[in-house]
N, C-alpha and C positions, 0 to 999 in steps of 0.2 A: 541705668542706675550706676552712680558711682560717688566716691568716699569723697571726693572734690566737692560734688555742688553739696552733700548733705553738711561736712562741714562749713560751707557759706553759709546754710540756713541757720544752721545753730553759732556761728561765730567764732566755732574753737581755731585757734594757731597755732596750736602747741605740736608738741613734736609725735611722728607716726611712729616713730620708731622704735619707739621704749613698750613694752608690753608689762608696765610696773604699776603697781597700786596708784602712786601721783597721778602718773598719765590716764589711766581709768579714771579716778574722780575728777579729773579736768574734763574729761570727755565726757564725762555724766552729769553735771553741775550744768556745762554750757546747754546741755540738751534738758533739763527742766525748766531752765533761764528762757529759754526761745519757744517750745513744744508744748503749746499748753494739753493737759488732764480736760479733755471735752468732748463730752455725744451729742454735738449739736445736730448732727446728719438726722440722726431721730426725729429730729421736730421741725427741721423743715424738709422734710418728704424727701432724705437721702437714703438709700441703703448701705448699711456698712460690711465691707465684705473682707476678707482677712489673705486674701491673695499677696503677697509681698509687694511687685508689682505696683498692686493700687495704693497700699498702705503707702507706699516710698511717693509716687507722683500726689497724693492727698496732702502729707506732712512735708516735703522736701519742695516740692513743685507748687504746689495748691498756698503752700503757708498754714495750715492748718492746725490743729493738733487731734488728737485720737484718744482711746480709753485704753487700756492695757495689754488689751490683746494686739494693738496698734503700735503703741508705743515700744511695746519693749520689744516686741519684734523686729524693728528695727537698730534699736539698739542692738539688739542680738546679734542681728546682720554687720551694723556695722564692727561689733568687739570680733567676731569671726575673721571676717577679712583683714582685720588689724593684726590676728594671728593669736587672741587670746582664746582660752581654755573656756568657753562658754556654752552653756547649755540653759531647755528653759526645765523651770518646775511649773506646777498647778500648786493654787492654794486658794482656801473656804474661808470670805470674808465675815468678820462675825459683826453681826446687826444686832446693835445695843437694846435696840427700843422691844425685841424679841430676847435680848441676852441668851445669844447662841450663833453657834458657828450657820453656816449657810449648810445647807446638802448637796447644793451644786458647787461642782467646782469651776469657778469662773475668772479666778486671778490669773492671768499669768508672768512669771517674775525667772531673772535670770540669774543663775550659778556663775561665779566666774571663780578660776583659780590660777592662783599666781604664787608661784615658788613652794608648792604645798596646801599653802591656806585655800579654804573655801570661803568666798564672799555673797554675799546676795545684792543685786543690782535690781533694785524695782524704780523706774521712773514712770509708773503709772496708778498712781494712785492719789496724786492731788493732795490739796487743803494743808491740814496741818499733820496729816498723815504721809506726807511725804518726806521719805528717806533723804537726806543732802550727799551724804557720803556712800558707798558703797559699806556694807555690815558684814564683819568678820562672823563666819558662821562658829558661833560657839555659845553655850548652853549657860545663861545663868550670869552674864557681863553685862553690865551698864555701858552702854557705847551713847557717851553723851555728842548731841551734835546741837546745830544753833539750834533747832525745830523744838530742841527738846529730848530728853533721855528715851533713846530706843534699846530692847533689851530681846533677845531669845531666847526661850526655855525649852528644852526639849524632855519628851515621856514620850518611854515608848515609840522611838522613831518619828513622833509626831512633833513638829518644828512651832512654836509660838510665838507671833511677834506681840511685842506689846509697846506703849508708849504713856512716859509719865510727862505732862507739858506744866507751863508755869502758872501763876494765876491770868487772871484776866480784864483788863479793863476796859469798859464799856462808856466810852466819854456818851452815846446817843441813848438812854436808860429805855426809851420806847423799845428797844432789842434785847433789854437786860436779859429778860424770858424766854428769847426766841428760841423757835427749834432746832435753828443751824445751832445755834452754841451747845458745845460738849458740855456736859454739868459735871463732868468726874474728871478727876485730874489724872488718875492711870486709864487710859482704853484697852481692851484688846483690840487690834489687829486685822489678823490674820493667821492659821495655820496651814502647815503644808506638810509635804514626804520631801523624802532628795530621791522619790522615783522622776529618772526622765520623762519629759513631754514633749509632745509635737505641736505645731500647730494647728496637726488636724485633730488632734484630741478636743481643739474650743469649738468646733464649727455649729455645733449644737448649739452652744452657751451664746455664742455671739446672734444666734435667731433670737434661742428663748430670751436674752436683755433685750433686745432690742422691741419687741414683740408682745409680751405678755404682760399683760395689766399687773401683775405683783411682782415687776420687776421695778427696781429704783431708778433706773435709768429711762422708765416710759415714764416715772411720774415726775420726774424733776429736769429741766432744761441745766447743765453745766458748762460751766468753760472756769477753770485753775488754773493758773500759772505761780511758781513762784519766781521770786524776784532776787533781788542783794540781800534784804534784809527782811524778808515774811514770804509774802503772798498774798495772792488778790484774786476774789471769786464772783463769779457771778451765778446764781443758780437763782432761775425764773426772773425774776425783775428786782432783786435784790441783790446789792453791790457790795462784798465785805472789804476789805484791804487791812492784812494783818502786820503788825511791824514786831517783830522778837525782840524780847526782852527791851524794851526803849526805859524801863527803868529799871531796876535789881531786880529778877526772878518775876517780870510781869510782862506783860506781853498786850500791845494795843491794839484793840480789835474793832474799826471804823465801819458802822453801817449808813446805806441809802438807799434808799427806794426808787427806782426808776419810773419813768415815766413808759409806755409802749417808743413813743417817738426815738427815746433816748436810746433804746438798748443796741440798735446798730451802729452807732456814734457811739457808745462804750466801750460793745466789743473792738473796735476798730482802733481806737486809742490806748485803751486797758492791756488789748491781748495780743494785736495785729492782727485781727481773724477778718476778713471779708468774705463773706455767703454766697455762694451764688443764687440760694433761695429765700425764701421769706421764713424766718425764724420764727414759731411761737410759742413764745416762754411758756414754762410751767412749774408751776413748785407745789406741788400735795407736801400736807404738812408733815412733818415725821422722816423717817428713813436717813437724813443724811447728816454729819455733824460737822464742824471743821473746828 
């Protein structure tokens, strides 16, 4: 394992030596740009196991990408060795379609601090809920970014992220309804503590998603990446491709439906992802938004 080949993977050039907010969000950006938000392992007969190790030879070696517990643990790994101030948190995703936080806790997202401030670094959550920039931890600020306005509230120790996005246009109207699309223009989130975590505290969470039939991750096949200017999903046999703001305060959201044939020739051009096994898609209605 080393800071050379994972910077080839994601493309950064920038300098190692500065441990300042710029250099974090360059280092963070290139690695959502290249590391797709994906459990494909789930659905073609992989197991996903959260050993650093495997995580680093999957997403650095393999070209892959991973879900949170993957992703940002490496991230972690590499802000650590760069010499920043990073640690991870746990945090309970809340699921609209129940309107309520989760009881498990199964996010995991990284603290960084730099000259005082605390930031939040999550590069693992995909769609249009993914962070661009690194979020100054503080209670009650609009921290506007391309994605759209992210904001923190905090009660009671308890941290809330929330996310207000723009309108939406649907040039293919057969999606006007669908259920990937958010219908609310604020979401919540996420909440969390700023108690420390390990990552043996997921080892649980990463069976039960993987595992259990009332998990969102058995019933929906993913792969997100974002891009320059959006992001691009594939979850089951359907293909979104989002572009921000392409006109004042609207946001373009392109759907297709794939064919079986098609979807290893999508991933492969869409995301760079090459399987070593045979993928098979899934999307139960419900549970995920972008």
């Amino acid at each position: 394992m080393n800071l050379e080949e994972y910077f080839a993977r994601t493309g950064y050039k920038g300098s190692l030596e500065k441990q300042d907010l710029a250099t974090l969000t360059d280092i963070f950006q290139h690695h959502i740009r290249a590391v797709p938000f994906e459990n494909l392992s789930i659905h073609c007969g992989e197991k996903i196991t959260l050993e650093l190790e495997h995580v680093y030879n999957k997403i650095v070696r393999r070209k892959r990408g991973g879900w949170c517990m993957e992703n940002n643990q490496l991230l972690g790994w590499v802000l650590k060795r760069l010499g920043y101030d990073a640690s991870f948190l746990g945090a309970y995703v809340f699921n609209p379609h129940q309107n309520a936080y989760a009881t498990i806790m199964t996010h995991l997202l990284v603290k960084v601090v730099i000259d005082g401030k605390a930031y939040i670094v999550d590069g693992g959550f995909g769609v249009s809920y993914q962070m661009w920039q690194p979020m100054e931890l503080v209670s009650g600020k609009d921290q506007p970014q391309v994605p759209g306005i992210f904001r923190f509230t905090e009660k009671n120790a308890i941290w809330y992220l929330e996310k207000v996005r723009r309108k939406q246009y649907i040039p293919n109207q057969n999606f006007s309804n669908s259920d990937l699309l958010e219908k609310k223009e604020c979401r919540k989130v996420y909440m969390f503590s700023l108690e420390p975590r390990t990552v043996e505290d997921f080892h649980f969470q990463c069976t039960y998603l993987q595992t259990s039939p009332d998990s969102l991750f058995t019933k929906k096949s993913i792969c997100t990446l974002q891009t320059t200017d959006g992001f691009r999903a594939l979850i089951g046999w359907t293909l979104t491709e989002t572009t921000y703001n392409y006109k004042e305060n609207m946001d373009l959201v392109e759907f297709l439906t794939l064919e079986d044939e098609e979807v290893e020739k999508t991933l492969k051009e869409k995301f760079d992802i090459t399987l070593d096994r045979k993928l098979v898609p899934i999307n139960v209605k419900g549970f995920y938004t972008i």
